[in-house]
C-alpha positions as CSV (number, residue, x, y, z in Angstrom):
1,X,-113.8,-18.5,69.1
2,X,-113.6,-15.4,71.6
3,X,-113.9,-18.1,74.4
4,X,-111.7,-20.5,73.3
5,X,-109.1,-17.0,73.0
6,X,-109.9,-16.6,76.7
7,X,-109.3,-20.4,77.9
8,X,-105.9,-20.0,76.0
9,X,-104.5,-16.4,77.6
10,X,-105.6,-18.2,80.8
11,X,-104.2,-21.4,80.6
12,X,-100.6,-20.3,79.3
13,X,-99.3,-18.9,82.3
14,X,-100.5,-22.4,84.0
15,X,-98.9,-24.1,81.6
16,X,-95.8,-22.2,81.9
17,X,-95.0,-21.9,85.7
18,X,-95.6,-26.1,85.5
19,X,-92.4,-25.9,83.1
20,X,-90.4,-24.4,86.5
21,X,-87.0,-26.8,86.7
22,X,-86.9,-28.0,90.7
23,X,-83.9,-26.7,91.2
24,X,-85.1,-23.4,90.4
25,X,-87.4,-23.8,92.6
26,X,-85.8,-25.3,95.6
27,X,-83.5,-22.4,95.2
28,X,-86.1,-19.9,95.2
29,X,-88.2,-21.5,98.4
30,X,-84.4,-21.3,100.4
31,X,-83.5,-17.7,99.4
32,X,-87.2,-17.3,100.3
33,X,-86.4,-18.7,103.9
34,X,-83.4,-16.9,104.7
35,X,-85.4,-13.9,104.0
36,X,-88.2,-14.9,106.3
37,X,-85.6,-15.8,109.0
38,X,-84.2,-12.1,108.6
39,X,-87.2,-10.8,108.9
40,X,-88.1,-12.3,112.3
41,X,-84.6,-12.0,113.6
42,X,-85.8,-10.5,116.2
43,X,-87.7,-13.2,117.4
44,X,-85.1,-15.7,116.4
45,X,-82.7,-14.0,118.8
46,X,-85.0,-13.8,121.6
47,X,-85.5,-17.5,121.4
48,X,-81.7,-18.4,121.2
49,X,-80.8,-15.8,124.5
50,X,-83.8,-17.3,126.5
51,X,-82.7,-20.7,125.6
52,X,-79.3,-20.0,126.4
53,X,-79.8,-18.1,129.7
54,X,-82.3,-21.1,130.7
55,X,-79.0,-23.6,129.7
56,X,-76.2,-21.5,131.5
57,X,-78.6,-21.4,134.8
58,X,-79.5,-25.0,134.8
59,X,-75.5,-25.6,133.8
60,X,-74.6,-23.8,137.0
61,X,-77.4,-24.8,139.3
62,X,-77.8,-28.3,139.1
63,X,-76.0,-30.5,141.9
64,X,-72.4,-31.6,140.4
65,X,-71.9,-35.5,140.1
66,X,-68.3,-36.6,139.7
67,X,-67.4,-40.2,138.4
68,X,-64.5,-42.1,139.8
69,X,-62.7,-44.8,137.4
70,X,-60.6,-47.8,138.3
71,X,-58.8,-50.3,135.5
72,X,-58.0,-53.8,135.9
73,X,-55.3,-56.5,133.7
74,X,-57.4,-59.7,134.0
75,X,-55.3,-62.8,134.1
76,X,-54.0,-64.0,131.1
77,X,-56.5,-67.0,130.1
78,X,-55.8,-68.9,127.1
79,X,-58.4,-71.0,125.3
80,X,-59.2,-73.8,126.8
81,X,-58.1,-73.4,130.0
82,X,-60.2,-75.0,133.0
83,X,-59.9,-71.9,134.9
84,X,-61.7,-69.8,132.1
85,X,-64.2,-72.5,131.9
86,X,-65.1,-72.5,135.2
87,X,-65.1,-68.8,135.6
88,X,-68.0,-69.0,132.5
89,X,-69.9,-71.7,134.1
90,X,-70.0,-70.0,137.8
91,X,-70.9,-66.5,136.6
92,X,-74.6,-68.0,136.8
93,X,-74.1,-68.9,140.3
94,X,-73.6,-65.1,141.3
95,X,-76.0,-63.3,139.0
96,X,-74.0,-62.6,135.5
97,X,-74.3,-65.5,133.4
98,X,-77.1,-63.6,131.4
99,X,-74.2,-60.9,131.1
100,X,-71.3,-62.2,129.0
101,X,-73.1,-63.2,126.2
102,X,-71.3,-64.6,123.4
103,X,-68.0,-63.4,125.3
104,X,-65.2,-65.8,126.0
105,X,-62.1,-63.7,127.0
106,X,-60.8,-63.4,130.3
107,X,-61.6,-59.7,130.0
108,X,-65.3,-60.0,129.2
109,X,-65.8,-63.0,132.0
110,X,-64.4,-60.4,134.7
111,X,-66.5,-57.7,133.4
112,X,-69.2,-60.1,133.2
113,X,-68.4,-60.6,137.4
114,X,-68.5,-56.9,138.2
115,X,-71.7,-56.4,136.5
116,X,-73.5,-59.7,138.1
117,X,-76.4,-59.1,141.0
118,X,-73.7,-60.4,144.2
119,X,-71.4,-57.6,143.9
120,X,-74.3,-55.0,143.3
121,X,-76.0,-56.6,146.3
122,X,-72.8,-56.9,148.5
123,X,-72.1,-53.0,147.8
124,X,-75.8,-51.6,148.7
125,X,-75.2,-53.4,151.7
126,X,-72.2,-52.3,152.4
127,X,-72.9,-48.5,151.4
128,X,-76.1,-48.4,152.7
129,X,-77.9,-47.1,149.4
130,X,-80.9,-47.7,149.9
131,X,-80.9,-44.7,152.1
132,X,-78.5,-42.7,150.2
133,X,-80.7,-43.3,147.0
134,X,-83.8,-43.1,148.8
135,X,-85.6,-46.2,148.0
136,X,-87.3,-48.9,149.6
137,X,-86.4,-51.9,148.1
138,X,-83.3,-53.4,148.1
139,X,-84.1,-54.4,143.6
140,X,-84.4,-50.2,143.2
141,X,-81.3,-49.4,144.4
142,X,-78.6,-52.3,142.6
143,X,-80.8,-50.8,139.8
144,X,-79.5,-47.0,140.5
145,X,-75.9,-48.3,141.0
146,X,-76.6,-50.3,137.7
147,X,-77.6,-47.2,136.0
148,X,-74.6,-44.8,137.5
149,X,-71.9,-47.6,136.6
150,X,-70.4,-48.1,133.6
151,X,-67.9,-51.5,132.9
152,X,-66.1,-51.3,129.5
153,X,-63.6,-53.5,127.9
154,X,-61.1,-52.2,125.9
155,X,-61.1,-54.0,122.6
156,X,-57.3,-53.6,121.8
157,X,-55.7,-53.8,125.3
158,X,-58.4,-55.6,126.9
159,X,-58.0,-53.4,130.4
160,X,-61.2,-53.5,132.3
161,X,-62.2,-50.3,133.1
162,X,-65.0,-49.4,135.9
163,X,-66.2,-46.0,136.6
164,X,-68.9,-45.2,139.1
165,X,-71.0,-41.3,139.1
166,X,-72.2,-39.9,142.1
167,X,-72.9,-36.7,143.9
168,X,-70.0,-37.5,146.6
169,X,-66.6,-37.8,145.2
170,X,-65.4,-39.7,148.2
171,X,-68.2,-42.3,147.6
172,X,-67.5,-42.2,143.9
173,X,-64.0,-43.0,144.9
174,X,-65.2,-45.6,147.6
175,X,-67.9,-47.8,145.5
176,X,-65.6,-48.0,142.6
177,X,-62.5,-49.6,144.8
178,X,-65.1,-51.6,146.5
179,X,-66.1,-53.2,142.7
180,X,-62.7,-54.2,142.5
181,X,-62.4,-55.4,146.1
182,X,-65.5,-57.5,145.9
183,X,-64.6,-58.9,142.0
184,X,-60.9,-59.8,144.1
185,X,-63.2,-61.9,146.6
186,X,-65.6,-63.1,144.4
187,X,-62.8,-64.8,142.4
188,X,-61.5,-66.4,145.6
189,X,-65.2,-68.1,146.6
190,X,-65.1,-69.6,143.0
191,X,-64.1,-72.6,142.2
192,X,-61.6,-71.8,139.5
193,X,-60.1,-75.2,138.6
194,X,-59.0,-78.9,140.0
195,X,-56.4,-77.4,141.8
196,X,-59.1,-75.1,144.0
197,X,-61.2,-78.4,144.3
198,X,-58.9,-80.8,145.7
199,X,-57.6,-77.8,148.1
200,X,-61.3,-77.2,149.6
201,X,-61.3,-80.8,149.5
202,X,-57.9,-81.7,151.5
203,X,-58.5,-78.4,153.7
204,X,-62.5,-80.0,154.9
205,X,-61.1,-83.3,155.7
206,X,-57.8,-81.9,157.5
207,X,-60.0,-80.0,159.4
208,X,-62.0,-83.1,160.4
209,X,-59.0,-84.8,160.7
210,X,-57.8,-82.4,163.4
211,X,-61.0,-83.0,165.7
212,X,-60.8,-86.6,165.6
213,X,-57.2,-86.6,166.6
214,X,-57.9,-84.5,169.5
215,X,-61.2,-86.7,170.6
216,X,-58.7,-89.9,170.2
217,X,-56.3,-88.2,172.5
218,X,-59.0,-87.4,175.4
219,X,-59.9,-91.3,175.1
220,X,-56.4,-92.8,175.7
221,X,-56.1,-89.9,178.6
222,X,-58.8,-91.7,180.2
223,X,-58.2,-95.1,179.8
224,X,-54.2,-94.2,181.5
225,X,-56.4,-92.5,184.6
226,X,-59.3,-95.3,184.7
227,X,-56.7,-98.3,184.1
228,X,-53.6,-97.1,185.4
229,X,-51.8,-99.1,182.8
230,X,-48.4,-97.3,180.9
231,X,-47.7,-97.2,177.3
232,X,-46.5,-100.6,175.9
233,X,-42.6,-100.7,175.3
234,X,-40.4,-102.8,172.4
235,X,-42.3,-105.5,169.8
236,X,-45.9,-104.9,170.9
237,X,-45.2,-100.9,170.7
238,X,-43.4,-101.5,166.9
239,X,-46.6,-103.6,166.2
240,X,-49.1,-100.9,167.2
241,X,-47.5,-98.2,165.1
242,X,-47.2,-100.6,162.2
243,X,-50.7,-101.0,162.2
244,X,-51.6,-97.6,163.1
245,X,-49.6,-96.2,160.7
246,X,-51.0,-98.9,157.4
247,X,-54.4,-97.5,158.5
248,X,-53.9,-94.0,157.9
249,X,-52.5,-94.8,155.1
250,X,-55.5,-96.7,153.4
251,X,-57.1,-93.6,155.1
252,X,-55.2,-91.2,152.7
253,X,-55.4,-93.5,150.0
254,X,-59.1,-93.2,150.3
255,X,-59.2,-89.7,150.7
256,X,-57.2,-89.3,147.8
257,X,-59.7,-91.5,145.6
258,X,-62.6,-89.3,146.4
259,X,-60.7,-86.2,145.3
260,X,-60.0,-87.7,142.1
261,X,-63.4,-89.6,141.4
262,X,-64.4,-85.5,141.6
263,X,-62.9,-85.1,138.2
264,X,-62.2,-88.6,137.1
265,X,-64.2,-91.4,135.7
266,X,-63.2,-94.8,137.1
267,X,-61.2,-96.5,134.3
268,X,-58.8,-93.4,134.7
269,X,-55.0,-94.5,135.3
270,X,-54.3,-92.7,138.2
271,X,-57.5,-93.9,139.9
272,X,-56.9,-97.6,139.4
273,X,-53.7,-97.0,141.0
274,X,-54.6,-95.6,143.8
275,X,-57.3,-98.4,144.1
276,X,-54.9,-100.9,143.6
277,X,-52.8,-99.6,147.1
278,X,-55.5,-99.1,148.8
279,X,-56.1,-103.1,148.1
280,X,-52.6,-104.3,148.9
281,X,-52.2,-101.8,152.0
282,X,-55.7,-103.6,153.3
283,X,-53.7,-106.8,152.7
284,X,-50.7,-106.1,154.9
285,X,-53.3,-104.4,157.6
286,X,-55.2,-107.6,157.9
287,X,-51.6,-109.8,158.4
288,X,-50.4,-107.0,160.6
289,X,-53.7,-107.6,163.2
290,X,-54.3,-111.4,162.9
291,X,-50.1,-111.5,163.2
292,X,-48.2,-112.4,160.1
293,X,-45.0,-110.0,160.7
294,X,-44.5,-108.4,157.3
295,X,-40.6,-109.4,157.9
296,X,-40.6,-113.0,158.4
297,X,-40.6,-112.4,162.7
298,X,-43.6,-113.5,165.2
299,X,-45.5,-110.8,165.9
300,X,-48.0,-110.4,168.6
301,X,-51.7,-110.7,167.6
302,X,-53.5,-108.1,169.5
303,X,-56.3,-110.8,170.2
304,X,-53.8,-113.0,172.6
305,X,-53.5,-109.9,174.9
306,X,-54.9,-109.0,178.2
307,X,-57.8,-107.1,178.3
308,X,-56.8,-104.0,180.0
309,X,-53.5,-104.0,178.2
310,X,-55.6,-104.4,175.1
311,X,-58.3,-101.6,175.4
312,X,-55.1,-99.1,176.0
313,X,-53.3,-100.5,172.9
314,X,-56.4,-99.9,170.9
315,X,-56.7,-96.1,172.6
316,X,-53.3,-95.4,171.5
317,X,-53.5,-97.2,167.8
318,X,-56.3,-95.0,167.2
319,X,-54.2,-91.9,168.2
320,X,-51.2,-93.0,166.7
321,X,-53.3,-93.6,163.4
322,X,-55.2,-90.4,163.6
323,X,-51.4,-88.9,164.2
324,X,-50.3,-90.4,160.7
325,X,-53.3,-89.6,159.2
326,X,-53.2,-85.9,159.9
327,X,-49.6,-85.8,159.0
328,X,-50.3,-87.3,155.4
329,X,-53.3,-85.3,154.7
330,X,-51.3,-82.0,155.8
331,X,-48.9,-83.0,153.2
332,X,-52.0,-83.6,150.7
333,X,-53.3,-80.7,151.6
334,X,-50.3,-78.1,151.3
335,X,-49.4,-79.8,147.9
336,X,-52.8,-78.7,146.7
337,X,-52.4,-75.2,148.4
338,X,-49.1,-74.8,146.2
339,X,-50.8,-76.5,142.8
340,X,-53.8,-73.6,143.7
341,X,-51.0,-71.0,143.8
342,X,-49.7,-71.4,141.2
343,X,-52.8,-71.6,138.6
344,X,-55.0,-69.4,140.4
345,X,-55.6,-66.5,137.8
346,X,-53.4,-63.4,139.4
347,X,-55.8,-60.1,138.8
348,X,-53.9,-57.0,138.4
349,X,-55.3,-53.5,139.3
350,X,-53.6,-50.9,136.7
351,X,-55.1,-47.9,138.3
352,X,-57.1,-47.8,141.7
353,X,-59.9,-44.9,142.1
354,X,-59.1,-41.5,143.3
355,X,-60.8,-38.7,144.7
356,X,-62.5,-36.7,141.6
357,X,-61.8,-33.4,141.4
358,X,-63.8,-32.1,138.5
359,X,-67.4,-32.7,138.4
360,X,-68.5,-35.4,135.1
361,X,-71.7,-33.6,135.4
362,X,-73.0,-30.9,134.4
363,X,-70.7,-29.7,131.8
364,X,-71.6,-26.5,131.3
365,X,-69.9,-25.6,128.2
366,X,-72.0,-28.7,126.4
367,X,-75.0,-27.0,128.3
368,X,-74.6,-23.4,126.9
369,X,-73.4,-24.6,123.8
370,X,-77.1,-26.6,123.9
371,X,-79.3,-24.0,125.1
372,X,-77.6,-22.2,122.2
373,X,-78.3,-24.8,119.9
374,X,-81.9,-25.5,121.0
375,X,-82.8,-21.8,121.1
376,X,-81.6,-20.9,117.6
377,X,-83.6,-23.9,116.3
378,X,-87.1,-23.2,118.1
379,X,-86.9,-19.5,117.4
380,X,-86.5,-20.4,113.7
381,X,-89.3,-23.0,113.6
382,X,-91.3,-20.0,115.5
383,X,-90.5,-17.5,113.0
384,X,-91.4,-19.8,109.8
385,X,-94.7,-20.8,111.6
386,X,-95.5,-17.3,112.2
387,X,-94.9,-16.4,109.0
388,X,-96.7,-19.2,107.9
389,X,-100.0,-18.4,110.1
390,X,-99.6,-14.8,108.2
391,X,-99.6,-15.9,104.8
392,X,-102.8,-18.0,105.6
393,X,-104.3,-15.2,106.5
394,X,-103.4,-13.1,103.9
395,X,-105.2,-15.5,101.5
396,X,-108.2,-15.9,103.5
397,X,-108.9,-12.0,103.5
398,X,-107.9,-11.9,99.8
399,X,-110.6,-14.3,99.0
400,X,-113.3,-12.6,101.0
């Protein structure tokens, strides 16, 4: 009995401190910590004023880096409009089709151009960063720019804003106009629709066009010098620009079909027409040279003329033809121009880059107010691990 007396007077007070509510407790361990953390606010404020003089100094030391910012209105393009589509499927051909992701408005395909590889590329050329940033690969630096730019897309207004940080103002200011300048060029080398197509189409083969007329002029020169023989005069002269002038048309006709088989299939209604011209215009060619006057009169067939007469008629068909061929496919060609005119997407620059006069970095209020931060925290943690380290050894020499 006396030691079952003694197991009981020891157990109770076991027994009761288990029958603590938490909350009592949890209160207890906090009032407990505040009173730790006034005991070592010594050391807490040491901590907090080394932090915060470490902070201010670093604040007011470190090289300033300013951060220009340039918006852009991208064109308006609705759903479904080739342009748009194009823009999307091209982006790969410059570097940014991995960019847009799910994206499909006209403000996330531009912002899906300024981030792609060509215009980084185009600007470390043109900037010379790979000095300025002092690496040796070309890859390093369109990284850095990568990392110092920042393209954002305004969900509600859907302005494109680009902002470029560096430690010159005047190059913050410069690269950032340059992203706009190089996403304006970048939208003229793509191929933004049918329109641009059949321009870059008309424009190659005026330009052709243009060459052969002037090698067709240099022939008849010399066939007047070598034969001495003058330019034909009445029927035979009406003959020779008939049939001069039917070939460059079945020419343009031709030229025309290729532009459309571009972005037609063949049973398309505009291309059987054209086919069917080309056809009857190859009809009253072939009556014109074996003849058969379109107007009921005898013309000459070139075939019943003298040789030297006939070489020069042939010299000055082919300039005459190459005349009215280059006078139709100007014509072509400037109706193309004024189609690409007016659906080219018109970009529109709401504010261009200036010269930063604040520095974006360091902010030194942010600074002190984190050397503040940071110093209060690690002086605490320092004082509740000392404090900690004490009680431990309190115990130890209490048991021994």
């Amino acid at each position: 009995m006396p030691a079952q007396n003694a197991i009981d007077r020891h157990a109770a007070p076991v027994r009761f401190e288990s029958d603590a509510s938490p909350s009592h407790t949890g209160s207890m361990d906090l009032i407990e910590l505040f009173r730790t953390l006034r005991r070592k606010r010594t050391s807490v404020a040491l901590f907090t004023l080394v932090f915060t003089v470490l902070a201010t100094l670093l604040a007011f030391f470190l090289p300033p880096r300013y951060t220009a910012t340039a918006s852009i209105i991208p064109p308006n393009l609705n759903a479904g409009n080739p342009i748009a589509a194009a823009l999307a499927g091209q982006l790969s051909a410059v570097g940014g089709g991995d960019l847009l992701g799910g994206g499909k408005t006209p403000a996330e395909l531009y912002a899906g151009i300024l981030r792609s590889r060509s215009i980084a590329a185009e600007l470390v050329k043109t900037f010379d960063l790979m000095r300025i940033y002092h690496v040796k690969k070309e890859s390093k630096a369109e990284k850095v720019l990568s990392d110092r730019t920042s393209i954002l897309v305004d969900a509600k207004s859907s302005i494109v804003s680009v902002s470029v940080t560096d430690k010159s103002p005047v190059r913050a200011r410069d690269l950032t106009n340059a992203y706009v300048t190089s996403l304006r060029s970048t939208e003229g080398r793509l191929a933004l629709g049918q329109s641009s197509e059949k321009r870059l189409f008309y424009e190659k083969q005026l330009e052709a066009e243009k060459n052969s007329l002037a090698d067709a002029e240099v022939e008849l020169k010399k066939t007047e010098e070598q034969s001495g023989f003058v330019a034909p005069a009445g029927q035979t002269e009406v003959e020779i620009r008939s049939i001069a002038e039917t070939r460059a048309q079945i020419a343009a006709r031709q030229v025309e079909l290729a532009a459309l088989r571009q972005s037609a299939t063949e049973q398309n209604a505009e291309l059987v027409r054209v086919r069917s011209e080309i056809a009857n215009l190859q009809d009253q060619l072939t009556r014109l040279q074996h003849g058969s006057s379109l107007h009921g009169g005898a013309a000459i067939p070139t075939a019943h003329l003298p040789e030297v007469q006939l070489e020069f008629i042939r010299k000055q068909r082919d300039v005459m033809y190459h005349e009215a061929l280059f006078e139709i496919l100007s014509k072509q060609y400037e109706a193309a121009r004024l189609d690409e005119a007016r659906d080219a997407p018109v970009l529109q620059v709401l504010d261009s880059a200036s010269t930063p006069d604040t520095p974006s970095f360091p902010l030194k209020a942010y600074f002190i107010g984190a050397g503040l931060l940071i110093g209060l925290i690690v002086g605490s943690a320092w004082a509740l691990l000392q404090e900690s380290i004490q009680q431990l050894l309190r115990r130890l020499s209490s048991i021994t």
